[in-house]
SETISE-441733 format. One line per 5 residues: for each residue x, y, z of C-alpha. Coordinates in steps of 0.1 Angstrom, whole numbers, plus 2048, in hexadecimal, padded with zeros to 3 digits. Example, Ala and Ser with C-alpha at 12.3 -4.5 7.8 and 13.67 -1.06 7.14 Angstrom:
# SETISE-441733
87B/7D3/84E; 889/7F5/847
***
This chain:
# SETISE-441733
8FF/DBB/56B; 907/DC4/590; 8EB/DD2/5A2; 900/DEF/5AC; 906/DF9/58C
8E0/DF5/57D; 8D8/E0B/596; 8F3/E24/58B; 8E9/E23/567; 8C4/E25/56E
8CC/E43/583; 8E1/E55/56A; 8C8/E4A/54F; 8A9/E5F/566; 8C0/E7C/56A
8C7/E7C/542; 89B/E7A/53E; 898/E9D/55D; 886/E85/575; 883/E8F/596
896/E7B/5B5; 8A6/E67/59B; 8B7/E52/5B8; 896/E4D/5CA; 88A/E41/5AC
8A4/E2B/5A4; 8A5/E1C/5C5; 87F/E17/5C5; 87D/E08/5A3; 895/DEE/5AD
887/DE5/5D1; 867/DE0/5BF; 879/DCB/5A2; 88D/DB8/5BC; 871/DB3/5D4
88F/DC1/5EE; 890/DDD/606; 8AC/DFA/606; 8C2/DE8/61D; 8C6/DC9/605
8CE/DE2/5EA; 8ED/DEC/5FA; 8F5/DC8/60C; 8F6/DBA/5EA; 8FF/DD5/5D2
919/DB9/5C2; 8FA/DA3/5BB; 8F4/D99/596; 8D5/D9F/586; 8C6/D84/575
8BE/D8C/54F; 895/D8E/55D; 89D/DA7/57A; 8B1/DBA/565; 897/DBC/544
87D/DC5/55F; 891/DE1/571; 89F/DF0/552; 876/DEE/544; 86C/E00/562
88A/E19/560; 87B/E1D/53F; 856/E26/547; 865/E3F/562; 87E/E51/54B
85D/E54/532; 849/E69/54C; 833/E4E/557; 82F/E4F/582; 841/E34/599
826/E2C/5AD; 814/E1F/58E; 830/E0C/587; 833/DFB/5A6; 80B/DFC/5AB
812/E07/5D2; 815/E2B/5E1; 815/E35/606; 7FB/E4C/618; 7F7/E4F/63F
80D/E31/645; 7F9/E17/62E; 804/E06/610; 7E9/E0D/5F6; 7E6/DFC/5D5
7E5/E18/5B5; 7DC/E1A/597; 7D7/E32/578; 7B0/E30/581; 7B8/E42/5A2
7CC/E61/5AC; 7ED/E5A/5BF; 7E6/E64/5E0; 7FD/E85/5EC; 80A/E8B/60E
7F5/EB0/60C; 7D5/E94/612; 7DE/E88/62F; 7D7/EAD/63C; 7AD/EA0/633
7BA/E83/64E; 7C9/E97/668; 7B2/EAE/669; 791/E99/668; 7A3/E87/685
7AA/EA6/699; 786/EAE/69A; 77A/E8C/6A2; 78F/E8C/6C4; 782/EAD/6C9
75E/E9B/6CC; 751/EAA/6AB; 735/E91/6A2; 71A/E82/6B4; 71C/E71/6D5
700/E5B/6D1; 715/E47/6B1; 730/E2E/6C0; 741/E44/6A4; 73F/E59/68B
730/E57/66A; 747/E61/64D; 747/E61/626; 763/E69/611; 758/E75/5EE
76F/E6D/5CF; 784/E54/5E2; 796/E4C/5C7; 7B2/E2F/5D7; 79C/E31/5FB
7B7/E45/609; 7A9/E5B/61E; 78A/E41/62A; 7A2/E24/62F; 7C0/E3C/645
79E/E47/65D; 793/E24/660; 7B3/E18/66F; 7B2/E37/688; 78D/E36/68F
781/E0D/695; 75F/E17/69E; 759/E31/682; 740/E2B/666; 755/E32/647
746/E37/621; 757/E40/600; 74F/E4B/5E3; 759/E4D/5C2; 74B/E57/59C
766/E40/58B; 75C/E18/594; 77F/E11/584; 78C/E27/5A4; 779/E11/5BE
783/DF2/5B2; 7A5/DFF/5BF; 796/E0B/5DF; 787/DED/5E5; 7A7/DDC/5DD
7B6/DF1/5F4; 79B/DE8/60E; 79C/DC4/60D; 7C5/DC5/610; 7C5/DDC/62F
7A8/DC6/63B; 78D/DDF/63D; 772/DD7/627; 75E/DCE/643; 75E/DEF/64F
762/E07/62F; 749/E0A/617; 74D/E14/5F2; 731/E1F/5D9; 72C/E2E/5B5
722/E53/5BA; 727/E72/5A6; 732/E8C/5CA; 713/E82/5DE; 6FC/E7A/5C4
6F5/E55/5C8; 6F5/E56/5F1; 6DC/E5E/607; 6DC/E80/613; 6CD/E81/632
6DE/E92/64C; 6EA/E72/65A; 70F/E78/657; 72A/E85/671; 743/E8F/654
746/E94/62F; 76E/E95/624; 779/E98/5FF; 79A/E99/5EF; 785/EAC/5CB
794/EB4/5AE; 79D/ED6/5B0; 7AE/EE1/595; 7A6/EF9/579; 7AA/EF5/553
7B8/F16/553; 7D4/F12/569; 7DB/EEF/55B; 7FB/EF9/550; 807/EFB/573
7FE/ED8/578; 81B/EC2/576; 81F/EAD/556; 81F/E8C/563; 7FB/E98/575
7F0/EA1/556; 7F9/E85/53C; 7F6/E67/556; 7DD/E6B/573; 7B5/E6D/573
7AB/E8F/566; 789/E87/578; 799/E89/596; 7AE/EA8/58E; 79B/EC1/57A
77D/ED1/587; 76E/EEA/56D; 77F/F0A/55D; 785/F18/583; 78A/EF4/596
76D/EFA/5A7; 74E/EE5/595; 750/EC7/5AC; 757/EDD/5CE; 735/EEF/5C4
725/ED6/5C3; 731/EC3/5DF; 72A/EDE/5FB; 702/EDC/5F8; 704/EBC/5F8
71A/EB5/616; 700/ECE/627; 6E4/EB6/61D; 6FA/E98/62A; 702/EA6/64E
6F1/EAD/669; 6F5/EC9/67B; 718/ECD/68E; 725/EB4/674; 744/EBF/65F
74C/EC1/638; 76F/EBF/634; 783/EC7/614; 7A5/EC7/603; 7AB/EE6/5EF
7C3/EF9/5D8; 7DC/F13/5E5; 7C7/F2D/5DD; 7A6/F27/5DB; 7A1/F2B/607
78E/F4E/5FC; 777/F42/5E5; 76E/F1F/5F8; 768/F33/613; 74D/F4A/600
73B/F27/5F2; 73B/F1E/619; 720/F3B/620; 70A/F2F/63D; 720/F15/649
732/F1C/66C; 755/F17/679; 75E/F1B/656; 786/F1B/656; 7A8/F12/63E
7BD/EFD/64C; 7E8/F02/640; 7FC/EE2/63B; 81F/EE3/645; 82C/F03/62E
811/F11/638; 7FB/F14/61B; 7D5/F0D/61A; 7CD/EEB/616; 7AB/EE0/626
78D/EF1/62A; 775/EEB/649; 752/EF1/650; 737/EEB/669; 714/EE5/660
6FE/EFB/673
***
């Protein structure tokens, strides 16, 4: 079969199943079977699959159409410009994170930790894949960068992830449950989660694919979605010093109610993505 026309069939065959961005899909499914980039798709759309490329696209066309994500397919998904491995141990990273990154970044360069450190000491709790450690280690080279995770299944991945982007020397992972298993004593600059933050009771909002394929650890958080951010904020307190910063992602509506759990932090404040919805809560220690 023509690689032209496996793509056309796996397409239609996505649109049949109600998969979203059936081309994308397509088109990423066969990059990854062909080891190719977009351009050789369309260079050599008269190109013959062998029998093996085609049994392997039309399996992964397969797992797709079935529900099951394309970044664990192809074991790779995209987050502040680095190529990190996946798995079903760890959640795929969003784009919505990356608001954790910009903003942690935005108050580094506005001198928010401690002059006296060559840089600033950070630990990123539940770091699932190390997406959020591993995008500020390649923006901060002098910073001190932990993460943290319950799941040791998840930090094999970030470590994986570590090792590839050649930062293991300078990001450190570690079993704990939130900040449990780390030394809390007000020796860090910053504390930045991506929690679970998502109620049972609204888990019929949550996609199906969420649901059915990707770590409920790192989704669900109690009846309200809020177990693991309760328990996180004392313990980021006990973490920083004063003037250091806790900051969280959070769901579209919970700004109110993270900001009342922040009582007797200061420059306590919500921060919109792009659509301008609430997406990560700040806080100074005082």
């Amino acid at each position: 079969m023509q690689l032209r026309q496996a793509l056309t069939d796996a397409v239609r065959r996505l649109e049949d199943e109600d998969v979203g961005s059936p081309r994308m899909n397509g088109e990423m499914l066969l990059m990854f079977t062909l080891d190719c980039d977009r351009a050789h798709l369309y260079a050599h759309s008269e190109r013959e699959l062998t029998a093996e490329e085609q049994s392997r696209y039309e399996d992964a066309i397969a797992l797709r159409a079935s529900g099951y994500p394309a970044q664990y397919i192809t074991g790779h998904q995209e987050f502040w410009g680095l190529d990190l491995i996946v798995s079903p141990a760890v959640l795929i990273p969003r784009p919505e994170t990356e608001h954790v990154v910009e903003t942690t970044l935005d108050l580094v360069r506005a001198g928010a930790c401690r002059q006296a450190n060559p840089g600033p000491k950070m630990i990123d709790v539940g770091t699932g894949s190390g997406a959020i450690a591993l995008a500020l280690a390649t923006e901060l080279p002098a910073a001190e960068i932990y993460g943290v995770d319950l799941s040791r299944e998840a930090l094999e991945v970030a470590k994986a992830n570590a090792a590839r982007l050649q930062l293991e020397d300078r990001v450190h992972f570690l079993v704990s449950d939130v900040l449990e298993g780390v030394p809390r004593d007000g020796s860090f600059d910053f504390v930045l989660s991506n929690p679970p933050y998502v109620g049972f009771h609204e888990a019929d909002k949550v996609q199906a694919v969420v649901k059915k394929y990707e770590p409920k650890m790192a989704v669900f958080a109690g009846e309200h979605g809020l177990d693991i951010i309760r328990r996180l904020i004392p313990q980021a307190y006990e973490a920083l010093h004063a003037g250091g910063y806790l900051v969280f992602e959070i769901g579209y509506t919970m700004a109110p109610v993270a900001t009342e759990l922040l009582a007797g932090w200061i420059d306590v404040r919500a921060v919109p993505d792009l659509a301008e919805i609430p997406r990560v809560m700040v806080a100074m220690r005082p």
